[in-house]
C-alpha positions as CSV (number, residue, x, y, z in Angstrom):
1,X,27.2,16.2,7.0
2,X,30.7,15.5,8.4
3,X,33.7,17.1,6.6
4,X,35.1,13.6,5.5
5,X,31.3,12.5,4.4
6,X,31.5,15.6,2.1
7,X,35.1,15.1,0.9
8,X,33.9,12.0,0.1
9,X,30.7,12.8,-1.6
10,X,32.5,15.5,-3.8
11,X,34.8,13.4,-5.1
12,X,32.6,10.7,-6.1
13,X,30.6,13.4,-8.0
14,X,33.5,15.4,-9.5
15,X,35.5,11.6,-10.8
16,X,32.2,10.7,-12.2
17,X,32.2,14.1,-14.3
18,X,35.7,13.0,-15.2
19,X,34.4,9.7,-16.6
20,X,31.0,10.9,-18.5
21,X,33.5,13.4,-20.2
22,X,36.2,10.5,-21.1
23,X,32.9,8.8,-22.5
24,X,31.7,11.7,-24.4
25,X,34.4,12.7,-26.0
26,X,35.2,9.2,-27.8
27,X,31.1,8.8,-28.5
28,X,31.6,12.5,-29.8
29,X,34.5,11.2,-31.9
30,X,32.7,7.7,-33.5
31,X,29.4,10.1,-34.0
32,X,31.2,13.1,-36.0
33,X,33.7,10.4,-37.9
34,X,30.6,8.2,-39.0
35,X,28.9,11.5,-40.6
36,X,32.0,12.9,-42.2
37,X,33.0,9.5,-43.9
38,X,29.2,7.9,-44.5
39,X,30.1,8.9,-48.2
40,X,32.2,6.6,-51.0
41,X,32.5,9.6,-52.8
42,X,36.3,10.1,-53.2
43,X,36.2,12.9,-54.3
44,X,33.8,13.8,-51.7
45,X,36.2,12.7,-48.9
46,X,38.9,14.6,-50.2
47,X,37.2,18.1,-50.1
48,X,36.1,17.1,-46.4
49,X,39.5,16.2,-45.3
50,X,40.7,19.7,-47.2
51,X,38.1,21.3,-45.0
52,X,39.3,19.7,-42.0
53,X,42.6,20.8,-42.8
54,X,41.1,24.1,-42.8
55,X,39.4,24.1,-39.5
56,X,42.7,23.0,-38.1
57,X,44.7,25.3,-39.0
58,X,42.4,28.2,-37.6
59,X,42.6,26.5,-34.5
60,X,46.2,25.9,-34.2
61,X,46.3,29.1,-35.4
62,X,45.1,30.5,-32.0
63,X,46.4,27.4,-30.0
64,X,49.8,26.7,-31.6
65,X,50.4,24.9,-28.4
66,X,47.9,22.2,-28.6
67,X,46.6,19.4,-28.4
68,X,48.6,18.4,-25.5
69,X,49.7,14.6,-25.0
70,X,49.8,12.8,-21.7
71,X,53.4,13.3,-21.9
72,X,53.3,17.1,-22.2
73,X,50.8,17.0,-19.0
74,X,53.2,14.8,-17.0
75,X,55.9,16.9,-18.0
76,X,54.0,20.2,-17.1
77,X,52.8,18.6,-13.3
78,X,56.8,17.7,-12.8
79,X,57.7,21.0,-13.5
80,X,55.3,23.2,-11.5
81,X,53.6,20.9,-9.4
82,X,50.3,21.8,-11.2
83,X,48.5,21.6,-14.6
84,X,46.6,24.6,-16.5
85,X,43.0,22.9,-16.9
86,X,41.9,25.5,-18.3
87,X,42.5,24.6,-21.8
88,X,41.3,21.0,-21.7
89,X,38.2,21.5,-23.6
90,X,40.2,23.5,-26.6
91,X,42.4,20.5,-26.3
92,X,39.8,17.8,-26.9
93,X,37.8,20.3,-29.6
94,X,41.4,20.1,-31.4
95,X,41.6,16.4,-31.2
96,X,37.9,15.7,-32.3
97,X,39.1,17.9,-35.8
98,X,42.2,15.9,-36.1
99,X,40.6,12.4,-35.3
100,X,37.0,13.0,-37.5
101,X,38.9,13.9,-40.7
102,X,41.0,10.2,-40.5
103,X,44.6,11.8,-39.4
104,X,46.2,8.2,-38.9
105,X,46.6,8.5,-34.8
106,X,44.7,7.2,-31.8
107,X,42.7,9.7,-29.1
108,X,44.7,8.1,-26.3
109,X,47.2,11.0,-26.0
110,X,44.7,13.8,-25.2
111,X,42.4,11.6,-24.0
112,X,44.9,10.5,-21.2
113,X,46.0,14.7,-21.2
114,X,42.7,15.3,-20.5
115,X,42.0,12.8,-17.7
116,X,45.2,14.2,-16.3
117,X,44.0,17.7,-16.3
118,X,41.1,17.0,-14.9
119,X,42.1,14.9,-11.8
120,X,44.2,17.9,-10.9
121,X,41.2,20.0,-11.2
122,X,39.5,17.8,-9.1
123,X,42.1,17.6,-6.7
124,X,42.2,21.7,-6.6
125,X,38.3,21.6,-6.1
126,X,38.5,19.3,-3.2
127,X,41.9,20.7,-1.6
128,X,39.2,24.1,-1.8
129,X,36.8,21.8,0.2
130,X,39.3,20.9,2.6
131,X,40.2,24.1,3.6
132,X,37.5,26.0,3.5
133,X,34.5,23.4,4.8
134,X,33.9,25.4,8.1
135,X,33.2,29.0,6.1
136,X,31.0,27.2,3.1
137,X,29.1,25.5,6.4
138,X,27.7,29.1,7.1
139,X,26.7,29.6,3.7
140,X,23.0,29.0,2.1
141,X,23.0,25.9,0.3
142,X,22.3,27.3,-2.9
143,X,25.3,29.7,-2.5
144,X,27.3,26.7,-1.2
145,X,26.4,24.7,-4.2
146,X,26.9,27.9,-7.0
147,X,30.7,27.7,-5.2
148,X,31.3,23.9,-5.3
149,X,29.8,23.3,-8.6
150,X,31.9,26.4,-10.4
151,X,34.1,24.9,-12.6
152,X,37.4,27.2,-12.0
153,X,36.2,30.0,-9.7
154,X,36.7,28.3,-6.5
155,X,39.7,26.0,-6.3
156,X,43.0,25.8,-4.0
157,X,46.0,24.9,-5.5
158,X,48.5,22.6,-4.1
159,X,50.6,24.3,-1.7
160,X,53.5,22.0,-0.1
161,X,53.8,24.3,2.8
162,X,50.1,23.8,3.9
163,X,49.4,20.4,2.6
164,X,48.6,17.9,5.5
165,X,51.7,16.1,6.5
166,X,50.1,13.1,9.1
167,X,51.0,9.7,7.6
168,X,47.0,8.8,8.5
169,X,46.0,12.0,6.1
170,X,48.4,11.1,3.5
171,X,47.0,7.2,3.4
172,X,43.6,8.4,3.9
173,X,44.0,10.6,0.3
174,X,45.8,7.9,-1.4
175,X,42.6,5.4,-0.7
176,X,40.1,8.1,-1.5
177,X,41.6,8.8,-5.1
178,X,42.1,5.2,-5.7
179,X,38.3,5.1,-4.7
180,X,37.5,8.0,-7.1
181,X,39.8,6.4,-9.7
182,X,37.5,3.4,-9.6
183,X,34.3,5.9,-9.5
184,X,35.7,7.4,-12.9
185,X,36.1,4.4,-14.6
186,X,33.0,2.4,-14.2
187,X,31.1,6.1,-14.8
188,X,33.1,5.8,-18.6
189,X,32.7,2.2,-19.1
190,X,28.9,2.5,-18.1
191,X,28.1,5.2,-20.6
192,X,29.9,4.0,-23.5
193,X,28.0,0.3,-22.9
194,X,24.4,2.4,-22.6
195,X,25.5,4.0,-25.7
196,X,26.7,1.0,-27.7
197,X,30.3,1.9,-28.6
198,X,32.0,0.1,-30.8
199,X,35.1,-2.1,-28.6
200,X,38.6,-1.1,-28.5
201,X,38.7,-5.0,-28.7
202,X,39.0,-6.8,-31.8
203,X,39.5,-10.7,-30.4
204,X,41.7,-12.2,-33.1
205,X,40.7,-16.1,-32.9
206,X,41.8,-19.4,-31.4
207,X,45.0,-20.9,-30.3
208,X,46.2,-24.2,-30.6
209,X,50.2,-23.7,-29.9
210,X,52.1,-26.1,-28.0
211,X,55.5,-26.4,-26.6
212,X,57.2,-27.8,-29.4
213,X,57.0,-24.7,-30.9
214,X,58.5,-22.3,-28.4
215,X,61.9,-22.6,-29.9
216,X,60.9,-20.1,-32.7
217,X,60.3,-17.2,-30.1
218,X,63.4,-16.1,-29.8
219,X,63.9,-15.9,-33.4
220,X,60.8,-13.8,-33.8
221,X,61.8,-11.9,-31.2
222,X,65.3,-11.0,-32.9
223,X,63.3,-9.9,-36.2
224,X,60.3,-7.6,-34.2
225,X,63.7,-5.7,-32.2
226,X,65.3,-5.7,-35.9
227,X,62.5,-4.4,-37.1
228,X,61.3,-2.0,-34.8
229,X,64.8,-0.6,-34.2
230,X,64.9,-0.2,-37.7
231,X,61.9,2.0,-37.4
232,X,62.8,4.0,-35.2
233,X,66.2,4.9,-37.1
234,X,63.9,6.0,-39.9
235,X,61.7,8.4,-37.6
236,X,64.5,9.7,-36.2
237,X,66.4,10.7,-39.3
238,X,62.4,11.5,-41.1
239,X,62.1,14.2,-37.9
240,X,65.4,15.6,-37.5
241,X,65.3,16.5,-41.1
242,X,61.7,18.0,-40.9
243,X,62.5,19.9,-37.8
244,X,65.3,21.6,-39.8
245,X,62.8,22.8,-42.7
246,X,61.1,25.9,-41.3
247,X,57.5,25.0,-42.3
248,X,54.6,27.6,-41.7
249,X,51.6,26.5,-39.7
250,X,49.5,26.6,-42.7
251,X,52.1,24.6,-45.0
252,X,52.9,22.1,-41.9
253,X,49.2,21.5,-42.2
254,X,48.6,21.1,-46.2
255,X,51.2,18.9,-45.9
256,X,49.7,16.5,-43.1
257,X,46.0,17.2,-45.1
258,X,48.1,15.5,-48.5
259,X,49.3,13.5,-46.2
260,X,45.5,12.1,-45.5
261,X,44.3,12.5,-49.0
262,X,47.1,10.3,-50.4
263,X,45.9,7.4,-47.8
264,X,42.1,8.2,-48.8
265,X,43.6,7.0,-52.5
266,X,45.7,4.7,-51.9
267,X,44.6,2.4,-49.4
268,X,41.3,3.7,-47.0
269,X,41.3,1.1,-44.4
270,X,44.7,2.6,-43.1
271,X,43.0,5.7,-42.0
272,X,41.9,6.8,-38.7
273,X,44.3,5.3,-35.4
274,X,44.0,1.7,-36.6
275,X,41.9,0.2,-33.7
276,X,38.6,-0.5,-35.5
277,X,40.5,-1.6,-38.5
278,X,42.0,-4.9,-36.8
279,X,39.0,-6.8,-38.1
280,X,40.0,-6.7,-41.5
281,X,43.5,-9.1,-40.2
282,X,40.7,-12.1,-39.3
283,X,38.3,-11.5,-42.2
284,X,39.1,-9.3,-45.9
285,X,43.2,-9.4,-45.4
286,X,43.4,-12.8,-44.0
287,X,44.3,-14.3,-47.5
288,X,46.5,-11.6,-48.6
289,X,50.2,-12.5,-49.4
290,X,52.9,-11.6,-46.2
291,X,54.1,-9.2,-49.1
292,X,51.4,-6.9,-49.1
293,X,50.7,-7.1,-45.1
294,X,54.4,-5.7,-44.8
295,X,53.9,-2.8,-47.1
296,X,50.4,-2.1,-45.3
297,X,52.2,-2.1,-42.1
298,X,54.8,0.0,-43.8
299,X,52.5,2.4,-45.2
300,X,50.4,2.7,-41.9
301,X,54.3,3.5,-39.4
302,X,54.8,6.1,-42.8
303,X,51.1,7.8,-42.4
304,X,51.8,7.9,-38.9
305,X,55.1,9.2,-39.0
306,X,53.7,12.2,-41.6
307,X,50.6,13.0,-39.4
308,X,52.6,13.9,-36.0
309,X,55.3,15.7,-38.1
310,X,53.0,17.8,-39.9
311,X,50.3,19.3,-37.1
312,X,47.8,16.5,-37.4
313,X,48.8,15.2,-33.8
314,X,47.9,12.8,-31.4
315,X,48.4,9.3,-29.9
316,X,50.6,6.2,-31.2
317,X,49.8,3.8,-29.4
318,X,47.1,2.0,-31.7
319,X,48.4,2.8,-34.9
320,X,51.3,1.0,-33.6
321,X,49.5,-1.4,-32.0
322,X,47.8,-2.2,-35.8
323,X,51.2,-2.3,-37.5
324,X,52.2,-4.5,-34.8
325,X,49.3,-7.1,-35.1
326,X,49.9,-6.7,-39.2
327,X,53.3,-7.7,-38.8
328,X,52.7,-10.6,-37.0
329,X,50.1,-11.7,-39.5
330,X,52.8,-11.5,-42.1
331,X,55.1,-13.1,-40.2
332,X,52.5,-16.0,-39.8
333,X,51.6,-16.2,-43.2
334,X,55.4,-17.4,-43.7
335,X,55.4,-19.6,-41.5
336,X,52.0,-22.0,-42.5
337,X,53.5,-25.3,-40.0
338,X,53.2,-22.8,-37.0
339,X,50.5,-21.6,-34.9
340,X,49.2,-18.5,-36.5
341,X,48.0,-16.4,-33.2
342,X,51.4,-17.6,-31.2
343,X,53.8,-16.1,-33.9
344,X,51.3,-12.5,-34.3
345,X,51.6,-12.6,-30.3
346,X,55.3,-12.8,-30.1
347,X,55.8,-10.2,-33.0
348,X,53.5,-8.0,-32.1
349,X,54.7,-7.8,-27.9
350,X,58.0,-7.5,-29.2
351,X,57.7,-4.7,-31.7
352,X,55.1,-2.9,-29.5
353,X,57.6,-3.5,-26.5
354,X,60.6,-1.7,-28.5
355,X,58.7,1.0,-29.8
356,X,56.2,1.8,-26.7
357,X,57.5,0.1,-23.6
358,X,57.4,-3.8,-22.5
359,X,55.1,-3.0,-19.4
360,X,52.3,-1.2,-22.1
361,X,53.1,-3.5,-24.9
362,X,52.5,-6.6,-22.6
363,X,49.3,-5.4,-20.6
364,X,47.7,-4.0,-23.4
365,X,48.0,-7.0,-25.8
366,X,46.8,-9.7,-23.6
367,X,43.4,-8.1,-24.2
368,X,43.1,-9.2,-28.5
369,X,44.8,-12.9,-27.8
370,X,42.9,-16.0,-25.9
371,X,44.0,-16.6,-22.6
372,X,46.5,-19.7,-23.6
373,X,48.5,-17.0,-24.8
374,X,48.6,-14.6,-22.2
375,X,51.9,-16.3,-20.6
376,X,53.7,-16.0,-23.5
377,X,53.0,-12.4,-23.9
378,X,53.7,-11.7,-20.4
379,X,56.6,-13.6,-20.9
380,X,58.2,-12.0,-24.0
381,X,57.2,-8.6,-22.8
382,X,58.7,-9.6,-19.3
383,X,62.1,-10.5,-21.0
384,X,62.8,-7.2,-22.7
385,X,62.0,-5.4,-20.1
386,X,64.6,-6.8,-18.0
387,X,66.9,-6.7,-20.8
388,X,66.3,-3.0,-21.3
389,X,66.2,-2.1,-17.6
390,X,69.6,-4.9,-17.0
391,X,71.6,-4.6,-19.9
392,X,71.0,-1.4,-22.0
393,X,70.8,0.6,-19.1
């Protein structure tokens, strides 16, 4: 076997491993949630989540560091060039705890941490390939293999003074990682079909919108910055004041486990991340008064807000992906002469937009709304990006 046949070979084994754990991990989640919540005991699901709250704080207690987020990986491979892998399964045990006993956040964060993580560790196990293909060529295979297949024994680091410099290399890398990208994701995507996951996807109807009834846009798009600004006023102020309170670990964590309990009472459907919840906007809320959507959307930013403040951490992106999608289905419910999907689009790309980014906010959306929408997604999301990039900047 060539050197580049067994680069090549390696990687497409080691990205695959990447993807079948990215797959695990959420059927793990959906497995572990279904058993702890399968009761309508309340009182039942109030001394699971106090147990959860237990188990968390244990483990916090001896990883006060964790669970990581995407943006603590990113930050950590700026800043030395390198991640420490080596905590990546204490990281997604953590998350599992958090997400199973309905903290109100989404497994993107240290889902995305882990993938991270891991395609450094890949990258380490191949550089280790690279470099040393001629000396495990003498070896026996099974010794070879015992070497290859080591999870953290055999590895080479990134090292800029030895690191192949040719342009032909560099492109040749770049290909074969976009290659191993590709690997990784049809590995997840095959085992969560073969497994019958649930969808992130929860399509939210049909579309009838025409252009007479673009004008409004730019009025919805004034009240989702308004309102998302607004939001992000009140987080600000909520977590500077927290961060000034010198909370215990175990108080920080009773707190976020009240936190959950008072959601268990008041209004169950607003617990977990959100994304399996976005049914309920097309079938059991779709008669409720704009009043009540806003205070659910309210409620569901608050839980939020509480659950990263107070230890039970993890991603925002569909919690406030499902305030978004609520807002707009108030918004719509006040304005009956309108096309109901075209004003959730607009409110929901431009809240999501201000309180994500435009370029997440408009990709990720596109994905719930029929394809006569997609422009004006793309197009709302477009607009405030170049506003923020243009004029804010």
């Amino acid at each position: 076997m060539t050197k580049k046949l067994a680069l090549f070979s390696y990687g497409l084994i080691l990205s695959a491993v990447i993807g079948v754990i990215a797959a695990l991990f959420l059927i793990i989640e959906n497995l572990l949630s279904e058993l702890v919540w399968m009761t309508n005991n309340q009182l039942l699901q109030i001394l699971l989540v106090a147990v959860g709250g237990f188990i968390l704080y244990f483990l916090l207690k001896k990883w006060p560091d964790l669970p990581k987020t995407a943006h603590d990986s990113i930050v950590e491979l700026k800043t030395s060039q390198t991640i420490d892998y080596q905590d990546v399964f204490v990281n997604l045990l953590i998350t599992l705890v958090i997400l199973t006993f309905g903290a109100g956040v989404g497994p993107e964060a240290a889902l995305l941490s882990a993938i991270i993580s891991l395609s450094i560790w890949q990258a380490d196990n191949l550089r280790y390939l690279y470099f040393h293909y001629d000396e495990l060529k003498q070896l026996q295979f099974n010794e070879r293999m015992k070497r290859l297949f080591n999870p953290f024994a055999f590895r080479q680091k990134y090292d800029r003074e030895i690191a192949p410099k040719a342009i032909k290399i560099v492109r040749q890398k770049k290909l074969l990682y976009g290659i191993f990208t590709l690997n990784g994701v049809i590995s997840f995507g095959l085992l969560l079909r073969q497994t019958d996951q649930p969808s992130f996807v929860t399509k939210l109807g049909q579309t009838n919108w025409n252009v007479r009834q673009i004008w409004i846009v730019p009025i919805l798009m004034i009240l989702g910055i308004a309102f998302a600004r607004i939001c992000k006023l009140v987080y600000r102020f909520f977590t500077e004041r927290m961060s000034k309170i010198s909370f215990s670990l175990p108080t920080k964590v009773a707190v976020g486990t009240l936190g959950i309990i008072c959601i268990v009472l008041l209004e169950p459907e607003l617990l977990f991340s959100g994304q399996h919840s976005l049914h309920l906007l097309v079938s059991d809320w779709s008669q409720k008064t704009a009043l009540f959507l806003i205070g659910m959307a309210i409620l569901k930013l608050i839980f939020l807000s509480w659950c990263l403040n107070f230890n039970w951490r993890g991603g925002d992106i569909f919690p406030l992906t499902f305030a978004a999608m609520i807002l707009g289905f108030a918004a719509a419910q006040l304005l009956p002469s309108f096309d109901k999907l075209l004003i959730v689009a607009v409110v929901a790309t431009t809240f999501l937009s201000e309180m994500v980014s435009p370029i997440i906010g408009g990709i990720f959306l596109i994905f719930f709304f029929p394809i006569q929408l997609w422009v004006v997604i793309l197009l709302v999301a477009g607009l405030l990006y170049f506003f923020n990039k243009k004029v804010l900047s």
